[in-house]
C-alpha positions as CSV (number, residue, x, y, z in Angstrom):
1,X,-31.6,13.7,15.8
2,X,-33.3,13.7,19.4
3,X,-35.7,10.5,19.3
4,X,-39.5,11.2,21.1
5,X,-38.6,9.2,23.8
6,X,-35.3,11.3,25.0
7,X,-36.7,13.9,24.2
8,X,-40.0,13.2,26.8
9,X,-37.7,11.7,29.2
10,X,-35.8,15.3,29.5
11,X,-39.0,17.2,29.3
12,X,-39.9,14.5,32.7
13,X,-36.9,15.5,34.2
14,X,-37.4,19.0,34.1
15,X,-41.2,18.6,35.5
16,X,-40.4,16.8,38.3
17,X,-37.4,18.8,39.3
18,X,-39.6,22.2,38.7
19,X,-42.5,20.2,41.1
20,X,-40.5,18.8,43.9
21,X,-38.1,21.5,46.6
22,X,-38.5,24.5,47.7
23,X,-37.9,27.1,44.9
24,X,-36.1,30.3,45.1
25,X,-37.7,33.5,43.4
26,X,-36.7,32.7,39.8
27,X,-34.5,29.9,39.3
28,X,-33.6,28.0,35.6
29,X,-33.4,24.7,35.2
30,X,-32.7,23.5,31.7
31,X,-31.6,20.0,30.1
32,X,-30.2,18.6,26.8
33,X,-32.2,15.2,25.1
34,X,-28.3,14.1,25.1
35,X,-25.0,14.8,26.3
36,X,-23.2,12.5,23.6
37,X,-23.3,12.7,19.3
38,X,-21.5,10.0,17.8
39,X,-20.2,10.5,14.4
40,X,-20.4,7.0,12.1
41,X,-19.9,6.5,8.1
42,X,-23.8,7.9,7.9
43,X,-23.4,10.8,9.6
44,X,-25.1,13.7,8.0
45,X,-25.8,15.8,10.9
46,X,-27.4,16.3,14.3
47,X,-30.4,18.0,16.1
48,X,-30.5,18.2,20.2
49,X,-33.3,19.5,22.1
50,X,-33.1,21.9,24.8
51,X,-35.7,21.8,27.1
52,X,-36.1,23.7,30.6
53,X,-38.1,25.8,33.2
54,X,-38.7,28.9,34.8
55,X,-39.5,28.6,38.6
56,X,-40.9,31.1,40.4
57,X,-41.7,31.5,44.2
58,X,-45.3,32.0,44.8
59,X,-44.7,34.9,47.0
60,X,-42.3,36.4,44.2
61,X,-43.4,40.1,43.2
62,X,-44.7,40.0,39.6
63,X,-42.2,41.4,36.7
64,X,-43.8,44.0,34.6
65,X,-41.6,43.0,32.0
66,X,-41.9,39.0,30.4
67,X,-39.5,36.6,30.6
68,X,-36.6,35.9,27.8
69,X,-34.0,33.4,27.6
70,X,-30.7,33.5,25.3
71,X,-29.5,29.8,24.6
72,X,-25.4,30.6,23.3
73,X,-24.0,27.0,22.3
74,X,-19.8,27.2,21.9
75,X,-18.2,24.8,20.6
76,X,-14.5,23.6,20.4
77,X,-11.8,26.8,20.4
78,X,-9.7,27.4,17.3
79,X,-7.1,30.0,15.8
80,X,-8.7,31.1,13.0
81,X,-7.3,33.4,10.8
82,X,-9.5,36.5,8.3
83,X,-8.0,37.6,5.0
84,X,-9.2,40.6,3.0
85,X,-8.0,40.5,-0.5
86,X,-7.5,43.7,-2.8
87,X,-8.1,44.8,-6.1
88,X,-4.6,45.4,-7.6
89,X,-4.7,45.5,-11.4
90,X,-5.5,42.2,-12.7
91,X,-4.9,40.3,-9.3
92,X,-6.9,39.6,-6.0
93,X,-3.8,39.5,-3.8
94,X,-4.3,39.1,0.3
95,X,-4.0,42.9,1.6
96,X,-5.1,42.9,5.1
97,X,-5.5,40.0,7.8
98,X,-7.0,39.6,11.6
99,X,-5.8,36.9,13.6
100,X,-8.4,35.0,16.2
101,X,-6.5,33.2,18.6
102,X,-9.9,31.7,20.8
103,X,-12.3,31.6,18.3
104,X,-15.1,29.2,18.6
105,X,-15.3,26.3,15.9
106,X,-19.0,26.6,16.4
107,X,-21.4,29.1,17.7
108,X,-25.0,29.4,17.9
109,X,-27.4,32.0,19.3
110,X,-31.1,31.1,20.0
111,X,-33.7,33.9,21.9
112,X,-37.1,33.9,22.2
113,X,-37.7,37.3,20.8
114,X,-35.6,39.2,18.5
115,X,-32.9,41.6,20.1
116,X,-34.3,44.8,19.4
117,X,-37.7,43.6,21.1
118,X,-35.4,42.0,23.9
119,X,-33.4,45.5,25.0
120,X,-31.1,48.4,23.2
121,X,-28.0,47.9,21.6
122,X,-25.9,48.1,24.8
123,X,-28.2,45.6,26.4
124,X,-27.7,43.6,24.2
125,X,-23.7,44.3,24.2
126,X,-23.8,43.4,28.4
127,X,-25.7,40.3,27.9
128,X,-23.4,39.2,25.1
129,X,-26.7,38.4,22.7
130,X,-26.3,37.9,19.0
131,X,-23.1,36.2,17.2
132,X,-21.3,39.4,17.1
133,X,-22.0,40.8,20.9
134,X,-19.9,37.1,21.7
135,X,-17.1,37.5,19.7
136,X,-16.8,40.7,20.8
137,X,-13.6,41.8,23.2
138,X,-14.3,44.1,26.0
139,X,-15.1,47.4,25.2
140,X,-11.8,49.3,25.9
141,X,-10.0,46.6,23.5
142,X,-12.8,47.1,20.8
143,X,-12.9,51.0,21.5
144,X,-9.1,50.8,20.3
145,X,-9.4,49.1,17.1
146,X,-12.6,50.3,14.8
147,X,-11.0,47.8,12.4
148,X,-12.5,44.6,14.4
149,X,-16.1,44.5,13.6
150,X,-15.1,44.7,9.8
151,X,-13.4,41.7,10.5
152,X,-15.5,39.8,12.9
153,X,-18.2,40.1,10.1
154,X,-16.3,38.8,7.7
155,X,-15.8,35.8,10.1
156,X,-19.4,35.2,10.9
157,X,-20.3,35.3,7.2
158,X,-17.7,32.8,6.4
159,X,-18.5,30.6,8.9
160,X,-22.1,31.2,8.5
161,X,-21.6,29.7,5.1
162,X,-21.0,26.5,6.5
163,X,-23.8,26.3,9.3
164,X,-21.2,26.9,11.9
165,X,-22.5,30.0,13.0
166,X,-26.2,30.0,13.8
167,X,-27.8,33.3,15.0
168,X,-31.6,32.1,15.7
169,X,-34.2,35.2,16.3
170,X,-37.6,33.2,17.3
171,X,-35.5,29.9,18.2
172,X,-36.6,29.3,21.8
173,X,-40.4,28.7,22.4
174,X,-42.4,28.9,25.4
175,X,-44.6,25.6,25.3
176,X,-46.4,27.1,28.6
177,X,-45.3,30.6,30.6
178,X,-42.8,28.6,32.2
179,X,-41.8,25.3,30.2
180,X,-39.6,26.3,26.9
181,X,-37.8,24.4,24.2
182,X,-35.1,25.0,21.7
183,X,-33.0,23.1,19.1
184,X,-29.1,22.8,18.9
185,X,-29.2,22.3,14.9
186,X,-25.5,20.3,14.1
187,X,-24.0,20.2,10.5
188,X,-22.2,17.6,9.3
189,X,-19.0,19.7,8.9
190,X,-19.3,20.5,12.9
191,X,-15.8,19.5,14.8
192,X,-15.6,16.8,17.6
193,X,-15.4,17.4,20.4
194,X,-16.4,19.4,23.6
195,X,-19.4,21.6,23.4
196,X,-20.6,24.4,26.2
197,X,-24.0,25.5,26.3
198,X,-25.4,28.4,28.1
199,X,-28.9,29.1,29.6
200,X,-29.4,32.5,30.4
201,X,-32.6,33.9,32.2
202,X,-33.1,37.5,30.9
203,X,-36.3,40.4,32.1
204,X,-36.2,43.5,31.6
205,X,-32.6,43.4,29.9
206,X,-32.1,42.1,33.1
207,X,-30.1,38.6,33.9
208,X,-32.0,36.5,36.6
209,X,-30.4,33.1,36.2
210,X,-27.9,31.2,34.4
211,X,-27.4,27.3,33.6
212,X,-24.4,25.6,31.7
213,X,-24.1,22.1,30.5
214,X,-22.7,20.4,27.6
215,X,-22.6,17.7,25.2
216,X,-19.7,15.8,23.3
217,X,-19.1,15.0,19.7
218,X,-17.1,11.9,18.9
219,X,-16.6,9.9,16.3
220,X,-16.8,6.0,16.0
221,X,-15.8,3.4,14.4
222,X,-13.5,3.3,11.4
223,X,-13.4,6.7,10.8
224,X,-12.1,7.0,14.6
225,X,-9.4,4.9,13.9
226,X,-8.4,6.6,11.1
227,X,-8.7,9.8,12.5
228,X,-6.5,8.5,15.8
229,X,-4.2,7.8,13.2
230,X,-3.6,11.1,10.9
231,X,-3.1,12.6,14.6
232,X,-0.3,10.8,16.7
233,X,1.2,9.7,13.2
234,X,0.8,11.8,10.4
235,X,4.4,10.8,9.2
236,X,3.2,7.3,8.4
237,X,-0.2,8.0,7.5
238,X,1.1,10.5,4.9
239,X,3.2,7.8,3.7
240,X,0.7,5.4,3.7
241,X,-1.9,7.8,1.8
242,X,0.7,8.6,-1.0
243,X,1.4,4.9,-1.9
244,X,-2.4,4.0,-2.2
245,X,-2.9,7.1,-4.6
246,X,0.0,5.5,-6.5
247,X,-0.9,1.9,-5.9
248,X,-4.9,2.9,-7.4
249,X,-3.4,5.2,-9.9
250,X,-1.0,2.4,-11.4
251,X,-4.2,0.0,-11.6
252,X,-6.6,2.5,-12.9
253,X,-3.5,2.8,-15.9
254,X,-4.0,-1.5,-16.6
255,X,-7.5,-1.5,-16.4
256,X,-8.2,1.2,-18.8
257,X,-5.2,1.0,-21.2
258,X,-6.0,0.9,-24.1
259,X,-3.7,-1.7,-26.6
Protein backbone atom coordinates (compact mmCIF):
# COMPACT_ATOMS: atom_id res chain seq x y z
CA UNK A 1 0.00 0.00 0.00
CA UNK A 2 1.22 3.66 -1.03
CA UNK A 3 3.12 4.89 2.30
CA UNK A 4 2.24 8.97 3.25
CA UNK A 5 5.42 9.91 2.30
CA UNK A 6 5.20 8.65 -1.55
CA UNK A 7 2.30 9.42 -1.73
CA UNK A 8 3.06 13.51 -0.69
CA UNK A 9 6.10 13.32 -2.71
CA UNK A 10 3.82 12.58 -6.02
CA UNK A 11 1.15 14.94 -4.91
CA UNK A 12 4.70 17.61 -4.79
CA UNK A 13 5.49 16.58 -8.01
CA UNK A 14 2.43 17.27 -9.54
CA UNK A 15 2.27 20.96 -7.74
CA UNK A 16 5.34 22.01 -8.87
CA UNK A 17 5.02 20.85 -12.39
CA UNK A 18 1.24 22.44 -12.52
CA UNK A 19 3.10 25.90 -10.99
CA UNK A 20 6.18 26.14 -13.09
CA UNK A 21 5.97 26.67 -17.53
CA UNK A 22 3.84 28.06 -19.53
CA UNK A 23 0.57 26.04 -19.71
CA UNK A 24 -1.44 25.23 -22.76
CA UNK A 25 -5.42 25.56 -22.49
CA UNK A 26 -6.08 22.32 -20.67
CA UNK A 27 -3.38 20.10 -20.26
CA UNK A 28 -3.19 16.62 -17.65
CA UNK A 29 -0.60 15.80 -15.78
CA UNK A 30 -1.02 12.79 -13.57
CA UNK A 31 1.48 10.48 -11.52
CA UNK A 32 1.58 7.10 -9.74
CA UNK A 33 2.93 6.91 -5.75
CA UNK A 34 5.09 4.00 -7.57
CA UNK A 35 6.06 2.53 -10.65
CA UNK A 36 7.17 -0.91 -9.01
CA UNK A 37 5.00 -3.70 -6.67
CA UNK A 38 7.14 -6.37 -5.46
CA UNK A 39 5.56 -9.55 -4.62
CA UNK A 40 7.33 -11.43 -1.33
CA UNK A 41 6.03 -14.59 0.93
CA UNK A 42 3.51 -11.76 2.67
CA UNK A 43 2.06 -10.51 -0.10
CA UNK A 44 -1.60 -10.03 0.35
CA UNK A 45 -2.26 -7.27 -2.06
CA UNK A 46 -1.54 -3.74 -3.17
CA UNK A 47 -3.05 -0.18 -3.31
CA UNK A 48 -1.25 2.77 -5.63
CA UNK A 49 -2.34 6.22 -5.69
CA UNK A 50 -3.05 8.20 -8.57
CA UNK A 51 -2.69 11.60 -8.27
CA UNK A 52 -2.73 14.57 -11.01
CA UNK A 53 -3.84 17.97 -12.35
CA UNK A 54 -5.90 19.89 -14.58
CA UNK A 55 -4.15 23.02 -16.02
CA UNK A 56 -5.78 25.58 -17.57
CA UNK A 57 -4.60 28.77 -19.42
CA UNK A 58 -5.80 31.83 -17.76
CA UNK A 59 -6.96 33.28 -20.91
CA UNK A 60 -8.76 29.83 -21.68
CA UNK A 61 -12.63 30.38 -22.43
CA UNK A 62 -14.70 28.84 -19.57
CA UNK A 63 -16.40 25.27 -20.18
CA UNK A 64 -20.07 25.25 -19.45
CA UNK A 65 -19.79 21.79 -18.83
CA UNK A 66 -17.25 20.41 -15.54
CA UNK A 67 -14.52 18.55 -15.83
CA UNK A 68 -14.36 14.51 -15.71
CA UNK A 69 -11.55 12.18 -15.82
CA UNK A 70 -11.72 8.18 -16.64
CA UNK A 71 -8.60 6.40 -15.05
CA UNK A 72 -8.58 2.66 -17.31
CA UNK A 73 -5.70 0.54 -15.64
CA UNK A 74 -4.77 -2.73 -18.12
CA UNK A 75 -2.92 -5.03 -17.09
CA UNK A 76 -0.91 -8.01 -18.62
CA UNK A 77 -2.73 -9.50 -22.09
CA UNK A 78 -4.01 -13.10 -22.02
CA UNK A 79 -6.12 -15.67 -24.18
CA UNK A 80 -8.85 -16.35 -22.15
CA UNK A 81 -11.31 -18.58 -23.11
CA UNK A 82 -15.72 -18.30 -21.94
CA UNK A 83 -17.72 -21.50 -21.61
CA UNK A 84 -21.46 -21.63 -21.38
CA UNK A 85 -22.65 -24.92 -20.15
CA UNK A 86 -26.28 -26.45 -20.82
CA UNK A 87 -28.92 -28.17 -19.18
CA UNK A 88 -29.04 -31.66 -20.90
CA UNK A 89 -30.93 -34.15 -18.76
CA UNK A 90 -29.05 -34.88 -15.74
CA UNK A 91 -25.74 -33.20 -16.97
CA UNK A 92 -24.19 -29.63 -17.21
CA UNK A 93 -22.13 -30.32 -20.27
CA UNK A 94 -20.06 -27.16 -22.13
CA UNK A 95 -22.48 -26.03 -25.10
CA UNK A 96 -21.18 -22.86 -26.39
CA UNK A 97 -17.65 -21.10 -26.12
CA UNK A 98 -15.99 -17.46 -27.04
CA UNK A 99 -12.48 -17.30 -27.54
CA UNK A 100 -10.48 -13.86 -26.32
CA UNK A 101 -7.31 -13.84 -27.86
CA UNK A 102 -6.02 -10.05 -26.18
CA UNK A 103 -7.87 -10.01 -23.19
CA UNK A 104 -6.50 -8.15 -20.34
CA UNK A 105 -5.44 -10.16 -17.13
CA UNK A 106 -6.54 -7.11 -15.23
CA UNK A 107 -8.81 -4.18 -15.84
CA UNK A 108 -10.01 -1.46 -13.82
CA UNK A 109 -12.23 1.51 -14.54
CA UNK A 110 -12.29 4.62 -12.16
CA UNK A 111 -14.55 8.08 -13.10
CA UNK A 112 -15.40 10.70 -11.15
CA UNK A 113 -19.08 10.64 -11.87
CA UNK A 114 -21.15 7.79 -12.87
CA UNK A 115 -21.48 7.20 -16.78
CA UNK A 116 -24.94 8.09 -17.24
CA UNK A 117 -24.16 11.61 -15.41
CA UNK A 118 -20.87 11.68 -17.63
CA UNK A 119 -22.67 11.43 -21.34
CA UNK A 120 -25.16 8.92 -23.30
CA UNK A 121 -24.64 5.48 -24.06
CA UNK A 122 -22.62 6.20 -27.34
CA UNK A 123 -20.53 8.66 -25.46
CA UNK A 124 -19.75 6.53 -23.38
CA UNK A 125 -19.11 3.72 -26.27
CA UNK A 126 -16.46 6.50 -28.13
CA UNK A 127 -14.66 7.24 -24.91
CA UNK A 128 -14.38 3.49 -24.20
CA UNK A 129 -15.82 4.18 -20.38
CA UNK A 130 -17.00 1.24 -18.28
CA UNK A 131 -15.44 -2.48 -18.27
CA UNK A 132 -17.62 -3.47 -21.09
CA UNK A 133 -17.18 -0.23 -23.60
CA UNK A 134 -13.10 -1.55 -23.34
CA UNK A 135 -13.51 -4.90 -24.20
CA UNK A 136 -15.64 -4.04 -26.75
CA UNK A 137 -14.36 -4.54 -30.68
CA UNK A 138 -15.29 -1.85 -32.99
CA UNK A 139 -18.57 -1.38 -33.88
CA UNK A 140 -18.86 -3.11 -37.31
CA UNK A 141 -17.19 -6.40 -35.65
CA UNK A 142 -19.74 -6.15 -32.65
CA UNK A 143 -22.68 -5.15 -35.12
CA UNK A 144 -21.90 -8.69 -36.76
CA UNK A 145 -22.08 -10.87 -33.80
CA UNK A 146 -25.07 -9.97 -31.14
CA UNK A 147 -23.69 -13.07 -29.39
CA UNK A 148 -20.48 -11.05 -27.91
CA UNK A 149 -21.85 -8.98 -25.18
CA UNK A 150 -23.56 -12.22 -23.76
CA UNK A 151 -20.21 -13.39 -23.64
CA UNK A 152 -18.16 -10.44 -22.62
CA UNK A 153 -20.51 -10.36 -19.55
CA UNK A 154 -19.95 -13.49 -18.59
CA UNK A 155 -16.19 -12.64 -18.65
CA UNK A 156 -16.37 -9.56 -16.54
CA UNK A 157 -18.53 -11.40 -13.95
CA UNK A 158 -16.03 -14.20 -13.78
CA UNK A 159 -13.24 -12.12 -13.51
CA UNK A 160 -15.01 -9.71 -11.37
CA UNK A 161 -15.24 -12.61 -8.97
CA UNK A 162 -11.71 -12.50 -8.36
CA UNK A 163 -11.15 -8.57 -8.07
CA UNK A 164 -9.57 -8.58 -11.46
CA UNK A 165 -12.00 -6.51 -12.97
CA UNK A 166 -12.83 -3.31 -11.16
CA UNK A 167 -15.48 -0.92 -12.62
CA UNK A 168 -15.34 2.12 -9.95
CA UNK A 169 -18.34 4.79 -10.39
CA UNK A 170 -17.32 7.69 -7.70
CA UNK A 171 -13.47 6.36 -7.70
CA UNK A 172 -11.65 9.54 -8.71
CA UNK A 173 -12.00 12.64 -6.31
CA UNK A 174 -11.35 16.11 -6.91
CA UNK A 175 -9.38 17.26 -3.73
CA UNK A 176 -9.63 21.07 -5.29
CA UNK A 177 -11.20 21.96 -8.97
CA UNK A 178 -8.07 21.05 -10.37
CA UNK A 179 -5.97 18.56 -8.00
CA UNK A 180 -7.68 14.86 -8.17
CA UNK A 181 -6.76 11.50 -6.72
CA UNK A 182 -7.62 7.94 -7.25
CA UNK A 183 -6.63 4.39 -6.11
CA UNK A 184 -5.28 1.38 -8.28
CA UNK A 185 -6.83 -1.30 -5.66
CA UNK A 186 -4.37 -4.83 -6.46
CA UNK A 187 -5.49 -8.33 -5.29
CA UNK A 188 -3.40 -10.75 -4.35
CA UNK A 189 -4.35 -13.09 -7.22
CA UNK A 190 -3.24 -10.08 -9.74
CA UNK A 191 -0.47 -11.34 -12.47
CA UNK A 192 3.18 -9.93 -12.68
CA UNK A 193 4.01 -8.13 -14.76
CA UNK A 194 3.58 -4.93 -17.01
CA UNK A 195 0.72 -2.65 -16.26
CA UNK A 196 -0.66 0.44 -18.58
CA UNK A 197 -2.55 3.08 -17.02
CA UNK A 198 -4.55 5.67 -18.77
CA UNK A 199 -5.53 9.33 -17.79
CA UNK A 200 -8.11 10.66 -19.77
CA UNK A 201 -9.37 14.34 -19.58
CA UNK A 202 -13.20 14.28 -20.51
CA UNK A 203 -15.96 17.69 -20.75
CA UNK A 204 -18.70 17.68 -22.25
CA UNK A 205 -18.36 13.96 -23.44
CA UNK A 206 -15.65 15.56 -24.89
CA UNK A 207 -11.73 14.24 -24.67
CA UNK A 208 -9.31 17.26 -23.83
CA UNK A 209 -6.24 15.40 -22.75
CA UNK A 210 -4.68 12.14 -22.34
CA UNK A 211 -1.67 10.76 -20.05
CA UNK A 212 -0.26 7.14 -19.94
CA UNK A 213 2.19 5.62 -17.52
CA UNK A 214 2.70 2.39 -15.86
CA UNK A 215 3.86 0.43 -13.13
CA UNK A 216 5.41 -3.23 -12.76
CA UNK A 217 4.52 -6.19 -10.71
CA UNK A 218 7.38 -8.62 -9.85
CA UNK A 219 7.96 -10.94 -7.66
CA UNK A 220 11.05 -11.42 -5.19
CA UNK A 221 12.77 -13.60 -3.50
CA UNK A 222 12.11 -17.27 -3.22
CA UNK A 223 9.05 -17.39 -4.84
CA UNK A 224 10.96 -15.65 -7.92
CA UNK A 225 13.23 -18.39 -8.05
CA UNK A 226 10.75 -20.80 -8.00
CA UNK A 227 8.64 -19.23 -10.32
CA UNK A 228 11.93 -18.73 -12.90
CA UNK A 229 12.02 -22.19 -12.47
CA UNK A 230 8.41 -23.84 -13.33
CA UNK A 231 9.03 -21.48 -16.57
CA UNK A 232 12.34 -22.29 -18.54
CA UNK A 233 12.10 -25.91 -16.84
CA UNK A 234 8.93 -27.30 -16.20
CA UNK A 235 10.26 -30.82 -17.15
CA UNK A 236 12.43 -30.96 -14.13
CA UNK A 237 10.41 -28.98 -11.93
CA UNK A 238 7.52 -31.42 -12.60
CA UNK A 239 9.87 -34.09 -11.73
CA UNK A 240 11.07 -32.56 -8.82
CA UNK A 241 7.42 -31.71 -7.54
CA UNK A 242 6.26 -35.39 -7.94
CA UNK A 243 9.07 -36.99 -5.90
CA UNK A 244 8.54 -34.48 -2.83
CA UNK A 245 4.73 -35.45 -2.84
CA UNK A 246 6.04 -38.97 -2.79
CA UNK A 247 9.03 -38.40 -0.57
CA UNK A 248 6.27 -36.41 2.25
CA UNK A 249 3.73 -38.90 1.44
CA UNK A 250 6.06 -42.05 2.33
CA UNK A 251 6.92 -40.12 5.70
CA UNK A 252 3.57 -39.00 6.64
CA UNK A 253 2.88 -43.21 6.19
CA UNK A 254 5.93 -43.85 9.16
CA UNK A 255 5.00 -41.23 11.30
CA UNK A 256 1.43 -42.01 11.66
CA UNK A 257 1.34 -45.88 11.19
CA UNK A 258 -0.22 -47.23 13.41
CA UNK A 259 1.53 -50.93 14.79
Amino acid sequence: MASWAQIMACLAAVLGFWLSGPARAQELVASLSTHRVLIGSNYTGAQIAVFGSVEREGRAVGRADPYDIIVTVIGPRQQLVVREKSHHGLLWLNDAQRKFADAPSFLASMTNRTVGEMGNADDARRLQVGLRNRLLPPSSVAQADPELLRFIDALIRLKAQDKLYQEIERGVTFLTPSLFRSGIVLPATAPTGNYEVFVELVSGAVSLARQQTSFEVVQIGFEQQVAWVARNWSMTYGLVTAIMALIFGWLATVIFRRD
